[in-house]
C-alpha positions in Angstrom: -11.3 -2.2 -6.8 -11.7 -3.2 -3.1 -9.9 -5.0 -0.5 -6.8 -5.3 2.0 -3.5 -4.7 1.3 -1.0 -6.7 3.6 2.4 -5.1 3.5 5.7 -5.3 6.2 5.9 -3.2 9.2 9.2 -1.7 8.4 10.0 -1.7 4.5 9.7 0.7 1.4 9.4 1.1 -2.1 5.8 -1.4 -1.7 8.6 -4.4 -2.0 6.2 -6.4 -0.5 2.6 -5.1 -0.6 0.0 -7.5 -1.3 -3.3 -6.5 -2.4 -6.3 -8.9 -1.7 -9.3 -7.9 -3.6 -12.5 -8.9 -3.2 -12.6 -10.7 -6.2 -9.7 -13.2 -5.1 -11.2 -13.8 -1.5 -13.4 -16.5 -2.9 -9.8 -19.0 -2.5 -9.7 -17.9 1.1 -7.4 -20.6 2.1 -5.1 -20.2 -1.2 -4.9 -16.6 0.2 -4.0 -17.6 3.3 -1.5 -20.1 2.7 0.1 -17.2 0.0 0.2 -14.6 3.4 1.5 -17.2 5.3 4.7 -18.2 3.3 5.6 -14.3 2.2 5.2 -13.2 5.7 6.3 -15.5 8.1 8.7 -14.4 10.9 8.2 -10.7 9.4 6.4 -8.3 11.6 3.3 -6.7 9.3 0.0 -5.4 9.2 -2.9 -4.5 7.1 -5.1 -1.8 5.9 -8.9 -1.5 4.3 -8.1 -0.2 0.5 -9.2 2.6 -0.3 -10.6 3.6 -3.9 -10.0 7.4 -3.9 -6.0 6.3 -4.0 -6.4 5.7 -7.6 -8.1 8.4 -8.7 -6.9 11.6 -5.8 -3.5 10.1 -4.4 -2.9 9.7 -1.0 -1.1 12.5 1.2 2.2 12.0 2.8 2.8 14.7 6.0 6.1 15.4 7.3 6.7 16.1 11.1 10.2 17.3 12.7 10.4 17.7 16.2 6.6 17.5 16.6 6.1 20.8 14.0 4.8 20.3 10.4 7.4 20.2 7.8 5.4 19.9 4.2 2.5 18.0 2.6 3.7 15.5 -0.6 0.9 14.3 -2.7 1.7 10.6 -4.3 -0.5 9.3 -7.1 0.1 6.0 -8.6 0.4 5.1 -12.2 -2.4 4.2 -14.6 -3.1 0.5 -13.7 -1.3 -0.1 -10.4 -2.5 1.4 -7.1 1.4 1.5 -5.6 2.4 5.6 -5.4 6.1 5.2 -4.9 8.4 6.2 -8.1 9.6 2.9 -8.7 6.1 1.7 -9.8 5.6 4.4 -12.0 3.7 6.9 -9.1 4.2 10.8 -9.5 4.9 13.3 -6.2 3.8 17.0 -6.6 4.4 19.0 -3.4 
């Protein structure tokens, strides 16, 4: 799987993560129209996709005070790229 994920600047939980995959960007303007409604007047961004999520996890660091706290690792459930425990992801620290 490949593409962009569009998601809100301030939020959790991946309450409104979108993933566009290559696949769907063939109904560009369908896309676009989609982005434009669950978006609008909410500050957000995107991010390239990256494949290694499903299969390593991503890495979450934690900084106080500018000094390294701990290192979470978050993988996401069989079927869903999402790593947060409400879709099913598991931590291991």
């Amino acid at each position: 799987m490949t593409g962009v994920l569009f998601f809100d600047v301030i939020g959790g939980y991946s309450a409104a993560v979108t993933l566009i995959s290559k696949a769907l960007a063939n109904g560009l303007e369908d896309i676009a129209e989609l982005l434009a409604a669950k978006f609008k007047q909410r500050p957000h961004m995107f991010q390239p996709f990256i494949q290694s999520k499903l299969s390593e996890g991503e890495y979450s660091l934690f900084f106080f005070a500018q000094d390294y706290s701990r290192c979470i690792l978050k993988r996401p459930a069989s079927g869903d790229f999402r790593v947060q425990e409400e879709h099913g992801g598991r931590f291991a620290g």
